[in-house]
N, C-alpha and C positions, 0 to 999 in steps of 0.2 A: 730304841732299836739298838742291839747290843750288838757288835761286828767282830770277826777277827781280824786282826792285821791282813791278812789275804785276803780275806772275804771284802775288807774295807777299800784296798787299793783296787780289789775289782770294779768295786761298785763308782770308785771315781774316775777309773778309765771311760767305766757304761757313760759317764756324765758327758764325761767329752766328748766320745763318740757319739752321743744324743745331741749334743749341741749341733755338732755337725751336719747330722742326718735331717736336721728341722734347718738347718741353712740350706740344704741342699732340696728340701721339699718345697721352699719356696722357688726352684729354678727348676726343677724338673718333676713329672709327675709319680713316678714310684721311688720310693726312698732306694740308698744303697744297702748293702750288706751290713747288717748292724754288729759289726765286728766278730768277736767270740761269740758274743751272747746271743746270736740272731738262730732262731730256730727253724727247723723247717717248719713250714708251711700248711694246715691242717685244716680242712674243712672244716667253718667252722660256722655257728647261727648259736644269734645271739641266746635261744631258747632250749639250747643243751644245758642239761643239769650236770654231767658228768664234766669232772676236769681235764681239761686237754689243752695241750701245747698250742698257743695265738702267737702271732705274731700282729701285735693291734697297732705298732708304726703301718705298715701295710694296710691294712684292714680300716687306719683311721682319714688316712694322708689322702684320700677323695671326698673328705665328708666336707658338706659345702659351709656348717658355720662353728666357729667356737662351742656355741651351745649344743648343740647336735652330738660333737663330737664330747662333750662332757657327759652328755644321757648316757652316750653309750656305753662310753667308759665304766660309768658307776655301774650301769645295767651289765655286763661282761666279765667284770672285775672279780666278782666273787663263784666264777668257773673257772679263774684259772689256776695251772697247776703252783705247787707253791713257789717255785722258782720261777718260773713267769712271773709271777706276782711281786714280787722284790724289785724286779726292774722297771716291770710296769708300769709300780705304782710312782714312779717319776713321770710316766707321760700324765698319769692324772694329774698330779700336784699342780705340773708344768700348764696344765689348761685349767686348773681351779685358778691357779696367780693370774693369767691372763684372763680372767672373769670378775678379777676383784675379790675371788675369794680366798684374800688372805691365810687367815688362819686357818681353815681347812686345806688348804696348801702344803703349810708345814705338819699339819697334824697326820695327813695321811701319808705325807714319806716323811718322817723326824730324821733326814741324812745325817749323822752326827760325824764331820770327818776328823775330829781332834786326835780320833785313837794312835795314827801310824807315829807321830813325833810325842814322845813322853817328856812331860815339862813339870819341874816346880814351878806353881804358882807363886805368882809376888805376892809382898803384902804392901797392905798402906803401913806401913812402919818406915818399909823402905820406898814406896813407888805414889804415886798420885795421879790421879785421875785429872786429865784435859779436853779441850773441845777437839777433836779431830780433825775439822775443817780448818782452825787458827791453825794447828800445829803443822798438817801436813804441806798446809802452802810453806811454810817456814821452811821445811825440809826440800821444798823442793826448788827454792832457792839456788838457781845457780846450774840445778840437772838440767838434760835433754830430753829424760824420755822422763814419766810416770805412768803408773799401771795399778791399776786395783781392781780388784774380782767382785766375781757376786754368785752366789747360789743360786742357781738361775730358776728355783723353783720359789722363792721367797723376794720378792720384790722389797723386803725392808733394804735389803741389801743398794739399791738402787738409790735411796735416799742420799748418803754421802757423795754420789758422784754428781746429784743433780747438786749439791752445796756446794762442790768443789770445782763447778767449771765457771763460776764467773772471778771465784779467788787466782784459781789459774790462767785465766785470760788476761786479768791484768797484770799477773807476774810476768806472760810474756807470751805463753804457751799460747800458737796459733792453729794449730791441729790437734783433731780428736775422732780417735776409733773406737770403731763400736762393734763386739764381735759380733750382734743382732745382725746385722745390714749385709743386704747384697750388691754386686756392681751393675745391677741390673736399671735400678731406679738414677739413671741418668738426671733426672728433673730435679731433684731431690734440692739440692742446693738452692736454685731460683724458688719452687714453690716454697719451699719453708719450713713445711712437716713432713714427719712419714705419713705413709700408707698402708694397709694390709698387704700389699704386696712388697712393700719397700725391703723386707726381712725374711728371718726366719719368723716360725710361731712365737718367739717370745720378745719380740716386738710387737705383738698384739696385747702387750699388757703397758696399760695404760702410763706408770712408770717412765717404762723404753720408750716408750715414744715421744712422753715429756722432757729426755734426754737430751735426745735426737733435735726438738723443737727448740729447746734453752739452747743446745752447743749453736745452732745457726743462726739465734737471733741474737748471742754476742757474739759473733763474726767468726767462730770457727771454723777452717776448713773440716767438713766430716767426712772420713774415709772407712771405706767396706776392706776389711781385708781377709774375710773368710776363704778361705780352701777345700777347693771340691773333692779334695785327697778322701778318700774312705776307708784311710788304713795312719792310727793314729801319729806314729811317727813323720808319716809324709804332711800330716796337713801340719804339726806343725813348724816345719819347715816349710810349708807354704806361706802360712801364715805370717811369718817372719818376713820370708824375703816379699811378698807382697807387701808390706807396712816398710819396709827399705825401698823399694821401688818405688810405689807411690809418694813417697815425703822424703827421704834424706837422700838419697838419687838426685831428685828434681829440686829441694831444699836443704843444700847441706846444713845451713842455720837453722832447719825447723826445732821447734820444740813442741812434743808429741804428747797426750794425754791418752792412754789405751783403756778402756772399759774391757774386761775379762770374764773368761768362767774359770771358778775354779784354780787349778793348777797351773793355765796359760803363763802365769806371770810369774812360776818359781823360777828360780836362777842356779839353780839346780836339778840331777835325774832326782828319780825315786817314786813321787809320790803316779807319774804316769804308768806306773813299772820298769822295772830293768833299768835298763840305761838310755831309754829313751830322753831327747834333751828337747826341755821346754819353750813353746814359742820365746818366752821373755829371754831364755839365755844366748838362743839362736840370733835373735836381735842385736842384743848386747855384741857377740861375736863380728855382726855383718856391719854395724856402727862402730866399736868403737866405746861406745856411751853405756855407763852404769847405769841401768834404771833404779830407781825408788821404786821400790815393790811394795805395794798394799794389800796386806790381807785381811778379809772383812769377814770369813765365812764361819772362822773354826769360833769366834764367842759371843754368838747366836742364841737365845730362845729356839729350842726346836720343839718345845712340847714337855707335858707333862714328863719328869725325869726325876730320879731320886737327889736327896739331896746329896749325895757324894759323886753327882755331875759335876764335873770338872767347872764346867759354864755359871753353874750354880753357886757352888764355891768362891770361883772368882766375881761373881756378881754379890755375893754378901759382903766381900773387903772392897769393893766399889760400886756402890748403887748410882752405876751414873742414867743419866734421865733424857740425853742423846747418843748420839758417835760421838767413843771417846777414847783414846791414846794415854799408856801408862808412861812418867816421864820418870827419871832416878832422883829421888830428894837431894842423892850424892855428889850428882854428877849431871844430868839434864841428861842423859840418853834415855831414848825412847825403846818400850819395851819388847821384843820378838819373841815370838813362842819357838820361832826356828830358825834363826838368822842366817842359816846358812842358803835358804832359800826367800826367805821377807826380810824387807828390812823395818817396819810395822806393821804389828797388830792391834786390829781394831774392834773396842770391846761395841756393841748395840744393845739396848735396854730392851727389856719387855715389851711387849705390844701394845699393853694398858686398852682398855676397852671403854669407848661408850656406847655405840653399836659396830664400830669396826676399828682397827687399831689406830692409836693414838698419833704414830709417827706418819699416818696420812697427812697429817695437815702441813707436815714439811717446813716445822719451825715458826708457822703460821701464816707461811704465804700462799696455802689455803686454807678456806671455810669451809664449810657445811650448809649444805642444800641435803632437805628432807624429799626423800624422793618413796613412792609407798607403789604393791602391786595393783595399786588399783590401775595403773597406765596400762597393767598386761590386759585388762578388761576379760578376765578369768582366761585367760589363753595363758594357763601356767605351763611350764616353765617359759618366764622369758627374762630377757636384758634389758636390764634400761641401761641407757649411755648417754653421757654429756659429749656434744662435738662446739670446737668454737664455731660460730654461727660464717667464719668465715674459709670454714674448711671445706671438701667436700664429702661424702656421705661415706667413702671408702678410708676418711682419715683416721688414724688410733688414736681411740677417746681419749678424752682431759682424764674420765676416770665411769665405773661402770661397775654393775652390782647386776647377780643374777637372785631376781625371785622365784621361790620354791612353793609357795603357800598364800593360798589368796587370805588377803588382810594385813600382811606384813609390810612394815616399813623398814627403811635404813637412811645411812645419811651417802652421798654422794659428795665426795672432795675437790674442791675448783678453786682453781685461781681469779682472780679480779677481770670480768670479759663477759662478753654476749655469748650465748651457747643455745644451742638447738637440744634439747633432751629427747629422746627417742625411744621407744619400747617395741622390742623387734620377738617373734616366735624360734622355735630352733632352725625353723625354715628359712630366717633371715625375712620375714613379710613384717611390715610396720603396723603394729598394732593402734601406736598413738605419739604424738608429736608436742610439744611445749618449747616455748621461749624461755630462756631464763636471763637475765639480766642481772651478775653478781658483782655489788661495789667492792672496790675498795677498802679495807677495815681505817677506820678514823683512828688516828693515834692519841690515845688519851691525854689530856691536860696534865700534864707535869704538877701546876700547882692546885688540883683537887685531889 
């Protein structure tokens, strides 16, 4: 997907403003004004062939399940006009990633945001590839705040933060937000996990939720600090001074872990437009505390691209095989694509495939369970979902895979625990039910 610099800064204001409008669909029932880009409003059925202006946040924000709202999606998609369809096609992604459907995720929006900052690439001549998790606890060493983003339509991006919050828990860091979450789920803390209701929709992807589950069971305090603002400059200034009030207000000694989309965490204007100033710098301003900025978005896999993709480029002088940080052979500094607003960037490998991508298994602290449609018992489309056996039936899955075609199998990603597996219609009715019970991996003998 080829952008202009206007066109591209549009497109990640749309982000924000989406992230927004899906935290705010979780608290209230019609979304707000979708900034600029929000159209009027057009009669509309799903069975017009002609192109006409939708507004499908409106049109989707009562449909009662994930799946549902993906039919429609795909069923609608190709009525709409072509500028509808640019923006749009983020709410698709955005409910393919929270179905498990990875790589149709990225494939149906390839968001490429690298274009507004023009950079020479490093080489390994001068720079070398690291683990990301070793290095950034290193860095963060001594800070108050950390922050790192995620494309919120690509759940790879979620992998680094689920590695990085038990290194940060024992550096020190006793708080962590999560731009997912509302202040709604009071209970949150005591029971353990989230809920479908616990967020926005992109805490329904299995990921965010595993997040959410790891920060509370190594003892993080987890804070919601979304803003109801519907006008991109005020939320984030909401957003800010909510994350000061809840934790450096009530803990001046806290030290804070923030989960992001996007541009949240630059330390400079620009890429929001204008002179708009970013939740992370607002922060910065209302503490005090330099954050460590992480950016994880712009050296992504997003899709079939030529080879003089920048991501490409830099992925032939470092074939790295997780999340990983370029350091100076020279000097040990770590490398920025824009340092005036990150203070690292984070390269992500390929997806690699055996039936779904490779960085599922999370370093290997999960396995694979074969799960096939025959659970939809031909009621295709449906979901199968793994839930821990000690959740309740509203919790967001371990992890979840939708079938399209009776006869197909996949593999299903789980950590070591009891789990109830469950295959549900787009109507949410339970098709069919299984126990699964998944050990432990035995760690192999050293001397064989």
């Amino acid at each position: 997907m080829e952008t202009s610099d206007e066109e591209l800064g549009r497109m990640t204001r749309a982000w924000c403003t989406m992230a927004a409008l899906f935290g705010l669909m979780a608290i209230v029932a019609m979304p707000p004004v979708f900034a600029q880009e929000q159209k009027q409003e057009q009669p509309a059925t799903a069975s017009s062939s002609t192109a006409v202006s939708r507004d499908l946040f409106s049109e989707t924000a009562h449909i009662k399940t994930d799946l549902a709202r993906y039919m429609y999606l795909k069923e609608v998609m190709p009525q709409l006009t072509k500028e509808d369809r640019l923006i749009d096609q983020q709410l698709l992604a955005s409910v393919e990633d929270e179905l498990g459907l990875y790589d149709e995720a990225v494939y149906d929006f390839p968001f490429d945001n690298r274009v507004q900052t023009r950079v020479t690439l490093p080489s390994a001549t001068d720079w070398q590839a690291v683990d990301a998790v070793d290095q950034i606890a290193k860095l963060a060493s001594g800070r108050r705040i950390v922050m790192i983003n995620e494309a919120h339509h690509d759940a790879h991006t979620r992998e680094l933060t689920l590695a990085l919050l038990p290194k940060l828990r024992a550096e020190g860091f006793s708080y962590f937000a999560a731009e997912a979450l509302v202040n709604t789920d009071k209970e949150l803390m005591k029971r353990g996990y989230p809920l479908a209701s616990s967020g926005s929709q992109y805490l329904h992807e299995p990921l965010y939720g595993d997040i959410i589950r790891q920060a509370i069971k190594l003892g993080f305090h987890v804070v919601a600090y979304e803003s109801e603002a519907d006008v991109l400059a005020d939320r984030e200034a909401g957003q800010a001074n909510l994350l000061y009030r809840q934790v450096f207000a009530k803990d001046p000694k806290a030290r804070l872990f923030i989960h992001a989309g996007y541009a949240h965490i630059d330390k400079a204007p620009g890429n929001l437009g204008g002179t708009i100033k970013p939740m992370a710098m607002q922060l910065k301003q209302l503490t005090g505390f330099e954050p460590l900025s992480i950016d994880q978005t712009r050296w992504r896999d997003i899709g079939p691209m030529p080879d003089s993709d920048p991501y490409k480029q830099l992925y032939a002088q470092f074939p790295v095989k997780g999340p990983s940080v370029l350091i100076s052979r020279l000097n040990g500094s770590v490398w920025a694509s824009d340092p005036d607003r990150h203070d690292v960037d984070v390269i992500l490998p390929p997806s690699g495939h055996q039936r779904r991508p490779h960085w599922l298994s999370l370093g290997g602290a999960r396995t694979t369970r074969v799960a096939s449609a025959e659970m939809c018992r031909r009621q295709l489309p449906c979901v199968v979902a793994a839930r821990y056996s000690s959740e309740s039936e509203d919790a967001v899955p371990a992890d979840r895979y939708v079938f399209l075609t009776d006869g197909s199998i996949n593999s299903l990603y789980l950590r070591p625990g009891e789990y109830r597996i469950t295959a549900t219609d787009r109507e949410g009715r339970k098709l069919d039910e299984r126990n699964v019970t998944v050990e432990t991996p035995r760690q192999s003998d050293p001397a064989q």
